[in-house]
VEXDO-893482 format. One record per residue (C-alpha): residue number from 1; x, y, z. Coordinates in Angstrom, 1 decimal. Layout:
<nodes>
[node NUM,[X,Y,Z]]
...
</nodes>
This chain:
<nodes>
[node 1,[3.5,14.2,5.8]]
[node 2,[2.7,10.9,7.2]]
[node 3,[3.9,7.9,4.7]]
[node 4,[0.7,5.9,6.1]]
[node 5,[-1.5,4.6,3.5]]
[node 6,[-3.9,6.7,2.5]]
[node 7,[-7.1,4.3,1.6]]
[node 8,[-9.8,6.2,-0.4]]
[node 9,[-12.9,5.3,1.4]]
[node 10,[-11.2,7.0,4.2]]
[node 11,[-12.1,10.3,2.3]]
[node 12,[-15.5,11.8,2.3]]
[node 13,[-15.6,12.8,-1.2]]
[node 14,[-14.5,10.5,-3.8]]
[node 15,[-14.7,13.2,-6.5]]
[node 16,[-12.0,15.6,-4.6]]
[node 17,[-10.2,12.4,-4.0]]
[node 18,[-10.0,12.0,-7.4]]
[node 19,[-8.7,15.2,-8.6]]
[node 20,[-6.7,15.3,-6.1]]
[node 21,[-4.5,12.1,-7.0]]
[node 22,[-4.8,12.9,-10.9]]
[node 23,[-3.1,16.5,-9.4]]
[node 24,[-0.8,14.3,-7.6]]
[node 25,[0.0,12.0,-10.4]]
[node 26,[1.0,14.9,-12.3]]
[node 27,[3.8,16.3,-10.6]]
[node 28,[5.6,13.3,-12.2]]
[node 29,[5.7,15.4,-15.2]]
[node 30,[8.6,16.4,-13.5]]
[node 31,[10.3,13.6,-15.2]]
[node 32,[9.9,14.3,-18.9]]
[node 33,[10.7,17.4,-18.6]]
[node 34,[14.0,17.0,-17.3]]
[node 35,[14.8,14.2,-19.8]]
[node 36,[13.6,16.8,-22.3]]
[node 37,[16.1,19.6,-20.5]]
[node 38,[19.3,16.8,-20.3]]
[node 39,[18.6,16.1,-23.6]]
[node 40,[18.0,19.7,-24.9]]
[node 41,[21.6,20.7,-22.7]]
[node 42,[23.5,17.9,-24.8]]
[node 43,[22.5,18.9,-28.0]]
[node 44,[22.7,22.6,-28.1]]
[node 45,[23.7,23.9,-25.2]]
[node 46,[27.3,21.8,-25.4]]
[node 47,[26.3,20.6,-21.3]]
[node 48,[25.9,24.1,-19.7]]
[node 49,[23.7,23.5,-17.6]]
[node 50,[25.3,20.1,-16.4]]
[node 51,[29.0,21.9,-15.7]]
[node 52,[27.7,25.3,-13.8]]
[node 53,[24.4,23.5,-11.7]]
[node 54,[24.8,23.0,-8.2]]
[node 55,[24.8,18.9,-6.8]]
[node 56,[21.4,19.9,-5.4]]
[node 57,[18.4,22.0,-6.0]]
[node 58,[18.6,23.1,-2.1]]
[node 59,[21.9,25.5,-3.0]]
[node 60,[19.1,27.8,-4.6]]
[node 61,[17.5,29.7,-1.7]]
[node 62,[14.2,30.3,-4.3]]
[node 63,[14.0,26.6,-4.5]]
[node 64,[13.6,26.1,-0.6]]
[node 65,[11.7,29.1,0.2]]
[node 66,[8.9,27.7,-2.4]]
[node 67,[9.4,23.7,-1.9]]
[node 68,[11.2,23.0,1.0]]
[node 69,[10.1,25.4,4.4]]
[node 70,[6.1,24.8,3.0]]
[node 71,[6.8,21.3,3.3]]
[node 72,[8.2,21.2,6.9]]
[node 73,[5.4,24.5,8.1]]
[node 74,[2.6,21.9,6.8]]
[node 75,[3.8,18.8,8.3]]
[node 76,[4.4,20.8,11.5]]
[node 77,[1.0,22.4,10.9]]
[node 78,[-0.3,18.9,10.9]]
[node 79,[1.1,17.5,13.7]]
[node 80,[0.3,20.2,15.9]]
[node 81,[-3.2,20.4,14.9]]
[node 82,[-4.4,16.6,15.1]]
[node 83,[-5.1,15.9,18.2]]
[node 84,[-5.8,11.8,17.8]]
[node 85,[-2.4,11.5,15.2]]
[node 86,[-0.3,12.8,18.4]]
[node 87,[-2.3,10.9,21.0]]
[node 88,[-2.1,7.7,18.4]]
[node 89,[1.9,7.9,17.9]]
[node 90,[2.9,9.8,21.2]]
[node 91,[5.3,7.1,21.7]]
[node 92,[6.6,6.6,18.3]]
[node 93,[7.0,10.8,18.2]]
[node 94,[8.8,10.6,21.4]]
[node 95,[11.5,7.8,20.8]]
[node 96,[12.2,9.4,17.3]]
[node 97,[12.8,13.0,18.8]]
[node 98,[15.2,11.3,21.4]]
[node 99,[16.8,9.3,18.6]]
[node 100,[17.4,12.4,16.4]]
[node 101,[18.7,14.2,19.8]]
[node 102,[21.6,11.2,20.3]]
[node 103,[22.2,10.9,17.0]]
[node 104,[23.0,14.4,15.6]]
[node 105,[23.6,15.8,19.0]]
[node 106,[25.6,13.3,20.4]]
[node 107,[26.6,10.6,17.9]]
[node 108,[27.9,13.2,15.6]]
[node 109,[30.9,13.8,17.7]]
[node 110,[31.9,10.3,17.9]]
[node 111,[30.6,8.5,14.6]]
[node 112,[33.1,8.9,11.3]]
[node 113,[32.3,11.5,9.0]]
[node 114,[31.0,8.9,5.8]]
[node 115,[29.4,6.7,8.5]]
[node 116,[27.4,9.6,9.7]]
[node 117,[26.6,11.0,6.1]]
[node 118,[25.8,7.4,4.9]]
[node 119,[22.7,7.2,8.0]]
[node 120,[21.5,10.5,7.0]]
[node 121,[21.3,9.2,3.6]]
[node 122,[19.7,6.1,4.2]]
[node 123,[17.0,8.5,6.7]]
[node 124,[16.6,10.8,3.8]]
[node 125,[15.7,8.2,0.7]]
[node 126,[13.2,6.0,3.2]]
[node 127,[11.2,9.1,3.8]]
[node 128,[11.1,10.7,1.2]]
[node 129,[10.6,7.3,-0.8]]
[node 130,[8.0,5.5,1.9]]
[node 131,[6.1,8.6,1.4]]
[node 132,[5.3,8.6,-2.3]]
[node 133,[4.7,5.2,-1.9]]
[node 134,[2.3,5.3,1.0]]
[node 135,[0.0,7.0,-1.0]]
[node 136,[0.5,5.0,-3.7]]
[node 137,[-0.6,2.1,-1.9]]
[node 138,[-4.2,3.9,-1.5]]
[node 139,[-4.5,3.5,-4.9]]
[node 140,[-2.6,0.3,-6.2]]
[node 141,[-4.1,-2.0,-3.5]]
[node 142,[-0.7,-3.7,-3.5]]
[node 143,[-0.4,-6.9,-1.3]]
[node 144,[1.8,-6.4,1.7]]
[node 145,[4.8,-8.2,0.4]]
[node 146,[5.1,-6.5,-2.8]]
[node 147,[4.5,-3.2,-1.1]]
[node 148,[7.5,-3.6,0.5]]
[node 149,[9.5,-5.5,-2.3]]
[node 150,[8.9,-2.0,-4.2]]
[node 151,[9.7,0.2,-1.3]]
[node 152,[12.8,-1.5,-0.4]]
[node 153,[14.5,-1.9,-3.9]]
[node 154,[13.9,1.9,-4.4]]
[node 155,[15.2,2.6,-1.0]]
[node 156,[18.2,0.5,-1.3]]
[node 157,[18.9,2.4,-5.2]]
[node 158,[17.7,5.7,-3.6]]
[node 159,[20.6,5.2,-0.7]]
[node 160,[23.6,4.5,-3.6]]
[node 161,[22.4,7.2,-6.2]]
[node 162,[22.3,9.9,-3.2]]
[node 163,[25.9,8.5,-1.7]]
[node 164,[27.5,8.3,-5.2]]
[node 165,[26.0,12.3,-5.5]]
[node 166,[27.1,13.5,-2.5]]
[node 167,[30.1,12.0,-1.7]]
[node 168,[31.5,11.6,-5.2]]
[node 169,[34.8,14.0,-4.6]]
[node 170,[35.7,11.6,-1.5]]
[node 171,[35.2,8.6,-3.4]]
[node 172,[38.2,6.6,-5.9]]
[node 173,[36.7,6.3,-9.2]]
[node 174,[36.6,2.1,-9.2]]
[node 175,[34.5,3.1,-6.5]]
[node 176,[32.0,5.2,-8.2]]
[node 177,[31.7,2.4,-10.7]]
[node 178,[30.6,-0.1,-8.3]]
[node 179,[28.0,2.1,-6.7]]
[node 180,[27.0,2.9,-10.0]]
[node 181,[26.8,-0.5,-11.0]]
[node 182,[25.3,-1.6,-7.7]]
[node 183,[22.4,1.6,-8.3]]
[node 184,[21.9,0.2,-11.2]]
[node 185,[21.3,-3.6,-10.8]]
[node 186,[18.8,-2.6,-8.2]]
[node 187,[16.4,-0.4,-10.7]]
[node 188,[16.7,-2.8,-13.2]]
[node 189,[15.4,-5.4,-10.2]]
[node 190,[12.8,-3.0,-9.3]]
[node 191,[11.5,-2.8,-13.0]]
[node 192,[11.0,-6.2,-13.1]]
[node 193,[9.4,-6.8,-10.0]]
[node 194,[7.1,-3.7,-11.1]]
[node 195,[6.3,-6.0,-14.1]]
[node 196,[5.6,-8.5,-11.7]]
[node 197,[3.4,-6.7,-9.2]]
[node 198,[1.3,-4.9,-11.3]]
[node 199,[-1.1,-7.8,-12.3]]
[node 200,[-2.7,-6.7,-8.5]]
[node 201,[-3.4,-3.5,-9.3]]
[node 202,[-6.6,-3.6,-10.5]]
[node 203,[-7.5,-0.2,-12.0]]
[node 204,[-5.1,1.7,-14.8]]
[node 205,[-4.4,5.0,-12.7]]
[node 206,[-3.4,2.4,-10.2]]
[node 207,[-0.7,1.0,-12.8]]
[node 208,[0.2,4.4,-13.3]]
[node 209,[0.6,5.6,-10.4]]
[node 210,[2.6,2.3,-9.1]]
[node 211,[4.9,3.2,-12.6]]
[node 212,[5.3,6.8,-12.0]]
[node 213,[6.8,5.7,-8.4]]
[node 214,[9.1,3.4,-10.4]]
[node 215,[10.4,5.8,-12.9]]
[node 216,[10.8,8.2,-9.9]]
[node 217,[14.1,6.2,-8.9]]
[node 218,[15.1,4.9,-12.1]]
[node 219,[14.9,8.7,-13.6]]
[node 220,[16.9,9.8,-11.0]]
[node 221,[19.8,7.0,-11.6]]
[node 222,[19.9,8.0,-15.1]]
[node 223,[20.7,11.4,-14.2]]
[node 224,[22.9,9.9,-12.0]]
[node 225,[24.8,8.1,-14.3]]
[node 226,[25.0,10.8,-17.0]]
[node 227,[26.2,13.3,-14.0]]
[node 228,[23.3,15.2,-14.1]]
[node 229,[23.5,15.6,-10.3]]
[node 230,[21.1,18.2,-10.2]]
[node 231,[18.4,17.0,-12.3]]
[node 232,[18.8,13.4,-9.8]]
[node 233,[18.2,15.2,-6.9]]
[node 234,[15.7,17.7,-8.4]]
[node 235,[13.3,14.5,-9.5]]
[node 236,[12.3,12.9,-5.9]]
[node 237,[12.7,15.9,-4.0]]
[node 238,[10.4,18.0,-5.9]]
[node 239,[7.7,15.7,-6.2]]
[node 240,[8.6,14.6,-2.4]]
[node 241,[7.8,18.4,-1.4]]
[node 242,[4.8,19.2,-2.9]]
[node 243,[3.4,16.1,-2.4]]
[node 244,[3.9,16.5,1.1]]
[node 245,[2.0,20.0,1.3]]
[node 246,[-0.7,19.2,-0.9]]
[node 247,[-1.6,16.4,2.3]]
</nodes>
């Protein structure tokens, strides 16, 4: 799934378009309901399901079979099958296949372990994050600059809530508290700036859709902080997936 943005007179018919990003929109649902299950787990199932599920959604092999290979067949599907994307971004194709060659094939035996892990990370979040919103940007019409203010606070929060996850059992506890802390002075940033931003979206799905991008990261911190690792994870990389094999 390419992260470009996605403009809607691109698209021959408007009224596909349109069901399409309501259809889109509502994989966010995803949110509620698992505020509703963290809440339902605190109250009367005495945190069950937050001591016995896995970190991440991916330990389930009914969660990748169904989300995760249909989103790496389409994308492959995709590239394989349009002839003016690969002519378009040869280069670009080519320089990230040699990169991911160096990096995992070579630079793994050299770089540190938390180094390594950390660039992963940070790789992960930016494309799962730049493609929800990409598309976004089709609908909120967002000036460059706070396209990217948006992007780049989410990324930055993405990258500590997916490090404090993951490496949490190699990690001293003051220094949970600062990535926590850090996580979340960087959605509460994004919030306002979300406030700020959305007087240049024009149209209300716009707003919501710009919002529902918001609470994506935000959702997942609060997951985060109340060690709901699986629900954190669960959030982006559901919608992420689908997303992706809906385009």
């Amino acid at each position: 799934m390419s992260a470009q943005t996605i403009a809607i007179q691109d698209l021959p018919d408007e009224k596909t378009l349109s069901i399409s990003f309501r259809w889109l929109l509502s994989l966010y649902a995803i949110i509620p309901f698992c505020l509703f299950l963290q809440w339902f787990d605190g109250w009367f199932w005495q945190g069950f399901l937050k001591e016995h599920l896995p970190s991440s959604p991916t330990h389930f092999l009914a969660f990748q079979i169904l989300f995760g290979t249909p989103h790496i067949i389409a994308s492959a599907i995709l590239l394989a099958s349009n002839a003016e994307y690969i002519q378009r971004y040869r280069h670009h194709i080519v320089l990230m296949t040699l990169a991911i060659i160096v990096v995992f094939g070579i630079g793994s035996l050299f770089i540190p372990y938390k180094v390594f892990y950390v660039a992963v990370a940070a790789w992960t979040v930016f494309h799962v994050l730049k493609q929800q919103h990409g598309v976004a940007r089709g609908i909120c019409r967002l000036p460059a600059w706070a396209f990217h203010l948006l992007l780049w606070l989410s990324v930055a929060a993405g990258i500590f809530i997916y490090i404090g996850i993951f490496l949490k059992n190699s990690l001293a506890a003051e220094q949970v508290e600062w990535l926590k802390a850090i996580a979340g002075g960087l959605c509460v940033s994004l919030v306002f700036s979300a406030v700020l931003c959305q007087r240049y979206v024009s149209t209300v799905f716009g707003r919501w859709f710009l919002w529902a991008n918001v609470f994506l990261v935000v959702s997942s911190f609060y997951f985060y902080a109340q060690q709901y690792y699986f629900l954190a994870i669960l959030v982006p990389r559901l919608v992420h997936d689908v997303t992706a094999y809906i385009f």
